[in-house]
N, C-alpha and C positions, 0 to 999 in steps of 0.2 A: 227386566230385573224382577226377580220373586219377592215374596211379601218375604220370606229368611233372609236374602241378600240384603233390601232395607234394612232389617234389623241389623245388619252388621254396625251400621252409623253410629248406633251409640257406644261399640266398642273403637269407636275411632276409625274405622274403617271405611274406603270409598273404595266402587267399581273403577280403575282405570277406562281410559280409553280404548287400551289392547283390550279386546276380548279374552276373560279367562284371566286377569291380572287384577290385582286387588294392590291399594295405597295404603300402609299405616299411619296414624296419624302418632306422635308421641306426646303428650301433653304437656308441660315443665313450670313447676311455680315462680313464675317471674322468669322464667327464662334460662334458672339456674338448674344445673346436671352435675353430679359429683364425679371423679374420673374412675371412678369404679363404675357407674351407670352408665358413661359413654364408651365403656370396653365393652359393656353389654349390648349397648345399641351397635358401636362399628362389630362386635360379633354376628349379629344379629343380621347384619346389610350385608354383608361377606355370605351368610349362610345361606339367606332367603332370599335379598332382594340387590341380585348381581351387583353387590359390592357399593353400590351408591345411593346418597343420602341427601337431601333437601332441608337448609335452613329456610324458616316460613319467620317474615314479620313480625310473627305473636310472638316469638321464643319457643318456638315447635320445631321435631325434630321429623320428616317424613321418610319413611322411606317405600319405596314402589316395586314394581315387577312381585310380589308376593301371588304365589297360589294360594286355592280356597284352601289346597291340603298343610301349609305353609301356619296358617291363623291361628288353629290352637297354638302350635307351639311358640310361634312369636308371642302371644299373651303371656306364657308361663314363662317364658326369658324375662320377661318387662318386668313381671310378677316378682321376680327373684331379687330383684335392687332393685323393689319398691318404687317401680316406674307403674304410673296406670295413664291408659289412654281412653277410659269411661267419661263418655261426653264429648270427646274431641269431635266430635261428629254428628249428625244427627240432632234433633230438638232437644236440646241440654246446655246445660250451662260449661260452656266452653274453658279452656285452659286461662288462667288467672294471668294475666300479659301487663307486662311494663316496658315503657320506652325508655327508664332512666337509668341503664345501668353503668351509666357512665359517672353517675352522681353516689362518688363514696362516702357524703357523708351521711345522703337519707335512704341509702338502695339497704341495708342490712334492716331497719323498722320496715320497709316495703313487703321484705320479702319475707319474713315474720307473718305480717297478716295474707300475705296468697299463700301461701301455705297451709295457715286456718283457712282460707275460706276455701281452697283444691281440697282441701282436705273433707270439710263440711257437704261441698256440693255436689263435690263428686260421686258420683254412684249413688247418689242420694234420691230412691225412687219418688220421692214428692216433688221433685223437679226435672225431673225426666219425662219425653213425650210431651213437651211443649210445643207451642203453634210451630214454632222454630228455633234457630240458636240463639243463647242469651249470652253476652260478653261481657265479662269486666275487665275494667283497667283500673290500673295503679301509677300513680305518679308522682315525683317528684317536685314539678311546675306546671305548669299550664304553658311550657315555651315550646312543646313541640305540638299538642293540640290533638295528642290521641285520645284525651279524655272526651273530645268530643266526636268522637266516631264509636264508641261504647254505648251496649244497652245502658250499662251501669258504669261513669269515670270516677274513681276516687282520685282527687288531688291534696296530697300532703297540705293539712294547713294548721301545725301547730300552734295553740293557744297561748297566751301568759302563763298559766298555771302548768304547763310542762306536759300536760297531756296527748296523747298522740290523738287528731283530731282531723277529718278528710271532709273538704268541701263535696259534695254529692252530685254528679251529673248524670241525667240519664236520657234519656230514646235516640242517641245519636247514632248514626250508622250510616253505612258508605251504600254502594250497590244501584240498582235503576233510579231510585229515587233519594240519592245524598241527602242529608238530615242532619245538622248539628246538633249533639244534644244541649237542653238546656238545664241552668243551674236549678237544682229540687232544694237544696236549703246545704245553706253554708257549716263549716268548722261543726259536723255531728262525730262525735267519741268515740272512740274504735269500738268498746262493747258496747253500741247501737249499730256500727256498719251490718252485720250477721241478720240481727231482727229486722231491720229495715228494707236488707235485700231478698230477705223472704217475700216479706208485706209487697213489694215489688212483683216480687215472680209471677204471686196469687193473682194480685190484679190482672196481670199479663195475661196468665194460661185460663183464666177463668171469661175473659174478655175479649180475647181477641182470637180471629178467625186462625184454620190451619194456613202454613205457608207466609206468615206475615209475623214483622219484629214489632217490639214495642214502640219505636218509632211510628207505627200504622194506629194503631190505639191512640198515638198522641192527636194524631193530625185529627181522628175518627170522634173523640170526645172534648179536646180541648184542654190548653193547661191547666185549667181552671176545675172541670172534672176531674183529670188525671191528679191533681192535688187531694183533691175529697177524698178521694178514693182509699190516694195510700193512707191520707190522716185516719180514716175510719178502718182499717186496719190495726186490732189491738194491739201490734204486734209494732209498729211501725214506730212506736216509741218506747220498747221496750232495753232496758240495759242489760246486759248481761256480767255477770261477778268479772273482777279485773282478771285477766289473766295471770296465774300465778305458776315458776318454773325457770327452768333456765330455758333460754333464747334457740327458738326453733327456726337456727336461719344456718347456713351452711357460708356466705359470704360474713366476716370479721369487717366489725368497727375497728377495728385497734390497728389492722397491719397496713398498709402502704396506701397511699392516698390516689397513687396513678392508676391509670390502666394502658394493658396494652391488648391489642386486638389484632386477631387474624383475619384476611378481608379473603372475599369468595368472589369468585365471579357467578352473578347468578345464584348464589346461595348453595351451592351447589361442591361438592366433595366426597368422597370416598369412604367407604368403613375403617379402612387402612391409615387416611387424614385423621380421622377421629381417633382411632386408635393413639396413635403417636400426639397429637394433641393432649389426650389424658394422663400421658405420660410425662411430658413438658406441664403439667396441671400440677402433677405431684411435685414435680421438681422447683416449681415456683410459685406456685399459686393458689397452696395449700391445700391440693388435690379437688377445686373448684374451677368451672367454667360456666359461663353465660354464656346463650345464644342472644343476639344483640336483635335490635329491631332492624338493622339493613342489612338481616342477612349476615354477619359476620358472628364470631366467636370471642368473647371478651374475657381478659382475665384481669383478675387484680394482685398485683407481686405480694408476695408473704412480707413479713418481717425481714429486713436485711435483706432483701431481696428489689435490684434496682431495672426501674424500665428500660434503660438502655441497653443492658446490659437482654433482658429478657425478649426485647427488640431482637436482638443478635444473633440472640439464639436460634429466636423465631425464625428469622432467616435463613441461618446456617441450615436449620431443619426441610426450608424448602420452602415456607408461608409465608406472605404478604401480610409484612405485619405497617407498612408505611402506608395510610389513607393517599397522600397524595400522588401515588403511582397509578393508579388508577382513578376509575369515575366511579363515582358511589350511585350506582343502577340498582334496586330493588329488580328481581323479574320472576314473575310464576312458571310454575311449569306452562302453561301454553297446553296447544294440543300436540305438544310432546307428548304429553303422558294424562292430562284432564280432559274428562269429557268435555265440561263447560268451553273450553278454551278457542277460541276462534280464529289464533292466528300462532306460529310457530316463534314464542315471543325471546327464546334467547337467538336466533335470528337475528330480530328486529332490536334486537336489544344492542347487539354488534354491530350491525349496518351503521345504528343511531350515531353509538359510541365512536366509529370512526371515521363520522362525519364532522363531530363535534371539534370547534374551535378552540381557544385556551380556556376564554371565558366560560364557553358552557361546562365544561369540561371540572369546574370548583365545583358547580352547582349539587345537587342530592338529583337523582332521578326515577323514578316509577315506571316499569311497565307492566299493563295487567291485560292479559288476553283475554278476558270478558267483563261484563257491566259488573261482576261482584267485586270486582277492586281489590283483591287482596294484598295486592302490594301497598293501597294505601295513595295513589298517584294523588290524590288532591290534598294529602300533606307535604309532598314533594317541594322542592324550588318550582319542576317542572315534574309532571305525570302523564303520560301515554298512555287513554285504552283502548282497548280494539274494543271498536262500539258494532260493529254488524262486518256481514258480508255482504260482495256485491256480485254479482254474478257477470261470469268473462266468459270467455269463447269457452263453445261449447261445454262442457261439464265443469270447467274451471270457478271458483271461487273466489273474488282479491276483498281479502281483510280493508276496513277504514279502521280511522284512526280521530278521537279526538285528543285535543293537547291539551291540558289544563298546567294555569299557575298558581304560583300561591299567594294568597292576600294575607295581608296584616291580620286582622280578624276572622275568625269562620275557618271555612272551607275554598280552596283554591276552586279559582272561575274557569269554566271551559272558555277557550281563547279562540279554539278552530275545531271543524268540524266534519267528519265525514273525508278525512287527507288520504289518500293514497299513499304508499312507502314514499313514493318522489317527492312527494307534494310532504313530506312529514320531514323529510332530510333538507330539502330545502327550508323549513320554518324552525328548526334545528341550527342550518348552519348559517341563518341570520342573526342568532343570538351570540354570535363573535366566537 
């Protein structure tokens, strides 16, 4: 890889696996795409990257098969409906990701502030060229627990006094060395989030080695240091004027309280899905869509506009819009299409699936074909990574697997280690 290819990272770009193939990354604040930007994106996977596209955990939109000669003009498509993928990639502060878009009464003030803050940090060269990626979340509760797998988790915790106010989490993060983050100080004000996540960065990029998250600084100096640090940051309590203006959020407090969603296998669907999707966006859902954290597409019905009914439709259309028909499997690309990836994970992700009993079969599940977890497996019920490979007859490689579940508190516990596919389907189809 050339010292220019690297550079591509912070336009959101990764070298595929294929030789000669390049991955876009798409960025989305909170998850949210308007159905005018996702005619641009399913244009965009029709033109460049044979026709298919990748929902990612965060609310990101990928799509692959791209040539190098392919990148400008994908940039300037994105460029055109104010889509940027600056940071998705590379030592930068990463796409602004929420797990609550299911939560209509606090997802429209969420996505308000990722907005400001994708707006602020993005392309923002004093936070570019970090040791590594920096994440934040945004949430709702602390009931799904991605706040703690962020360098930086904001959890909604409004005050008495009606102000919008986010308890503060940071060094958490998943990968060879899982980390929970821990609480940095409770209910701080929305015009403090901005100066504070600066005060954050500094400490970061100024402290800690290449190749390493903030989570490695923590372990390296201690809570106790890590605290000094950002307080002695002038910046770290600084307020910034209330925001003044009409509401920079594209999802509506006011219209329907439900949601409905279309589920993916894999995360995985077409330019042509989306296309028609943004079109069903218009016709119900006020020309608004969410990418969901499992991988699905979430809408919220307009005004007059009822879920069963958008249910219905969804189906007549062709999409899965009922959870319980299938198994809700998070899965990465794998070494389908990532270098990283150590084992061919929608594969393993089918084999799993139709092993599975009634009981596992409710459960939420994760698979991630290498230690960076991107699917998230130790928020799961259950999570699957492919932790290494073992060497088999002659040139042959066979992927392991560990199983992890999930606890009450934290981070889900590794359960089993080092399974082989048999040995992984069997400890699967014990769980009824």
């Amino acid at each position: 890889m050339t010292a220019e290819t690297k550079d591509f990272r912070l336009d959101g770009i990764y070298v595929q696996r294929q030789e000669g193939f390049f991955m876009q990354r798409v960025k989305l604040p909170a998850g949210v795409i308007s159905a005018q930007q996702a005619r641009t994106v399913a244009l965009a996977a029709e033109r460049f990257g044979r026709g298919s596209l990748h929902l990612t955990t965060r609310g990101s939109i990928e799509i692959h098969w791209l040539t190098e000669a392919d990148l400008p003009a994908m940039k300037t498509m994105l460029a055109s409906v104010g889509l940027t993928s600056r940071g998705a990639c590379g030592g930068a502060v990463r796409g602004i990701t929420c797990g609550s878009s299911q939560d209509s009464a606090h997802f429209p003030q969420i996505e308000i502030l990722a907005r400001r803050l994708q707006r602020h940090f993005a392309g923002n060269p004093r936070f570019e060229r970090l040791p590594k990626k920096f994440k934040i979340g945004i949430e709702s509760s602390v009931a799904g627990k991605r706040h703690l797998i962020q360098d930086v988790g904001l959890v909604l915790n409004q005050g008495e006094d009606g102000r919008n106010a986010y308890d503060v989490w940071v060094a958490g993060g998943l990968g060879r060395e899982p980390q929970p983050g821990f609480l940095l100080t409770p209910a701080v004000p929305e015009e403090r989030i901005i100066p504070l996540i600066e005060a954050i960065l500094r400490i970061y990029a100024a402290d800690t080695p290449p190749g390493k998250r903030v989570k490695h600084l923590l372990r390296t100096i201690g809570e106790e240091e890590f605290r000094r640090r950002i307080a002695a940051d002038p910046t770290s309590s600084e307020e910034l004027p209330p925001y003044k203006g009409f509401p920079e959020t594209l999802i509506s407090g006011r219209t329907s309280t439900e949601r409905v969603t279309a589920h993916f296998i894999a995360g995985n669907l077409t330019g042509k899905d989306l296309s028609a999707l943004a079109d069903f966006a218009d016709s119900w859902s006020d020309g608004v869509l969410m990418v969901g954290s499992n991988q699905d597409i979430v809408f919220q019905p307009a005004a007059g506009k009822d879920g069963q009914s958008a249910r219905a439709e969804l189906e007549w259309l062709g999409f899965q819009p009922h959870a319980d028909r299938q198994v809700t499997c998070r899965v990465c690309p794998g070494n389908h299409e990532c270098r990283a990836g150590l084992a061919a994970t929608r594969d393993i992700a089918a084999a799993v699936t139709e092993a599975m009993g009634p009981a596992a079969k409710r459960l939420t599940w994760a698979v991630s074909g290498c230690h960076n977890s991107c699917t998230q497996p130790q928020l799961a019920d259950f999570g699957i990574m492919t932790s290494r490979l073992q060497r088999g007859e002659g040139e042959q490689r066979i992927p392991l697997f560990d199983l992890f579940r999930s606890q009450v508190d934290g981070l889900g516990e590794k359960i089993e280690s080092g399974l082989g596919l048999t040995e992984l389907i069997a400890a699967v189809q014990r769980l009824g």
